[in-house]
C-alpha positions as CSV (number, residue, x, y, z in Angstrom):
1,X,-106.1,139.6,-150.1
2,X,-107.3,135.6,-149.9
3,X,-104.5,133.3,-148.5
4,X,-102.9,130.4,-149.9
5,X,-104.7,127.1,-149.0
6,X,-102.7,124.7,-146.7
7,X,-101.5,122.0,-148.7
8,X,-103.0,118.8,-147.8
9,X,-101.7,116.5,-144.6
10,X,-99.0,113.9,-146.6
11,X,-100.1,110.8,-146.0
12,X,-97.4,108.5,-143.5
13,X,-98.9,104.6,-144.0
14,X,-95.7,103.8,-142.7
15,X,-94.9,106.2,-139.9
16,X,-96.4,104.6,-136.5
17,X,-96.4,107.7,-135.1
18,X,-98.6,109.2,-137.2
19,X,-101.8,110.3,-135.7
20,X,-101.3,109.5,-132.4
21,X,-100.7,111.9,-129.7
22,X,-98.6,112.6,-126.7
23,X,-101.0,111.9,-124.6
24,X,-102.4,108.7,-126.1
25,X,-99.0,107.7,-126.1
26,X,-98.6,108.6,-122.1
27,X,-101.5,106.2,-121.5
28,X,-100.5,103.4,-123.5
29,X,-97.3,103.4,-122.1
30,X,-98.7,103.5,-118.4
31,X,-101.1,101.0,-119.0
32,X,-98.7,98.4,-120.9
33,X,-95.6,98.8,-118.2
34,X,-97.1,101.0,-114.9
35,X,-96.0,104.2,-113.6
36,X,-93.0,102.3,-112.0
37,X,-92.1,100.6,-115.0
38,X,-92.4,103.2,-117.2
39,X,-90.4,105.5,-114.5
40,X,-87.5,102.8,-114.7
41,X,-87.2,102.8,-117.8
42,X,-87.5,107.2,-118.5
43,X,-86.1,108.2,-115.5
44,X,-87.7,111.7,-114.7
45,X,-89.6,112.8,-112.0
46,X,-93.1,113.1,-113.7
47,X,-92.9,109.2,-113.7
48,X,-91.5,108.6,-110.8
49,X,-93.1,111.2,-108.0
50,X,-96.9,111.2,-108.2
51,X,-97.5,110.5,-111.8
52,X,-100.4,111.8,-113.6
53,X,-101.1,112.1,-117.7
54,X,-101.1,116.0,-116.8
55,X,-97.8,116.3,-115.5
56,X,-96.4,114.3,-117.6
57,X,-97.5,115.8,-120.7
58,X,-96.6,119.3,-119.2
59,X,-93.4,118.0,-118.8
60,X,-92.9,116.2,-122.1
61,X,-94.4,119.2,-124.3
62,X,-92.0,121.0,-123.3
63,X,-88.6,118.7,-123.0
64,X,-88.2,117.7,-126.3
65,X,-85.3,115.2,-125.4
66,X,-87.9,113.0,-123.0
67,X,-90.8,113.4,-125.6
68,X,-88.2,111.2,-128.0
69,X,-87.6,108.7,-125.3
70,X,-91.1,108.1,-124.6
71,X,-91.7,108.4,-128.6
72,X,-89.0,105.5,-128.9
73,X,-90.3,103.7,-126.1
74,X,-93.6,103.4,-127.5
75,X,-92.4,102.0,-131.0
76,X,-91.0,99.6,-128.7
77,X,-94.0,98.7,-126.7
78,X,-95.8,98.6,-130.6
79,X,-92.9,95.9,-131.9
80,X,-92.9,94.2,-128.5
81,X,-96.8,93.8,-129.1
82,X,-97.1,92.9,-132.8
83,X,-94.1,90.1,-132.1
84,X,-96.3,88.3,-128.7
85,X,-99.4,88.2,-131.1
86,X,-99.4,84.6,-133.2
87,X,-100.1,85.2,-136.9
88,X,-100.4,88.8,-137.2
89,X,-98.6,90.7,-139.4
């Protein structure tokens, strides 16, 4: 018995998340505000108490309320970014 192909990945040109992962979003978020900042503004403890990418993507894998706060703060760090640059678009 042969199984189905998968149908092919749908194309997102418009979805900013698309293609990036938790964790690249973790250090893109840590890098643009800090631990401290980024623990002010998602108050949980893998932010706040000896941060790593490790804990905090232990923590977000499996807290699906968090992941969607760091997921919105990213598209905010993203629109905060293109808006600084002159010209771009």
């Amino acid at each position: 018995m042969t199984q189905a192909p998968l149908p092919a990945p749908t194309a997102q040109p418009r979805n900013p998340l698309h293609g990036v992962t938790l964790e690249a979003m973790v250090v893109a978020l840590s890098e643009h505000f800090g631990w401290e900042g980024l623990g002010a503004r998602i108050p949980v403890r893998c932010f706040q108490s000896d941060p790593s990418v490790a804990s905090s993507l232990k923590f977000l894998r499996k807290t699906p309320w968090a992941r969607e706060k760091v997921e919105g703060l990213y598209l905010f760090m993203l629109r905060e970014q293109r808006r600084a640059a002159p010209g771009q678009r």
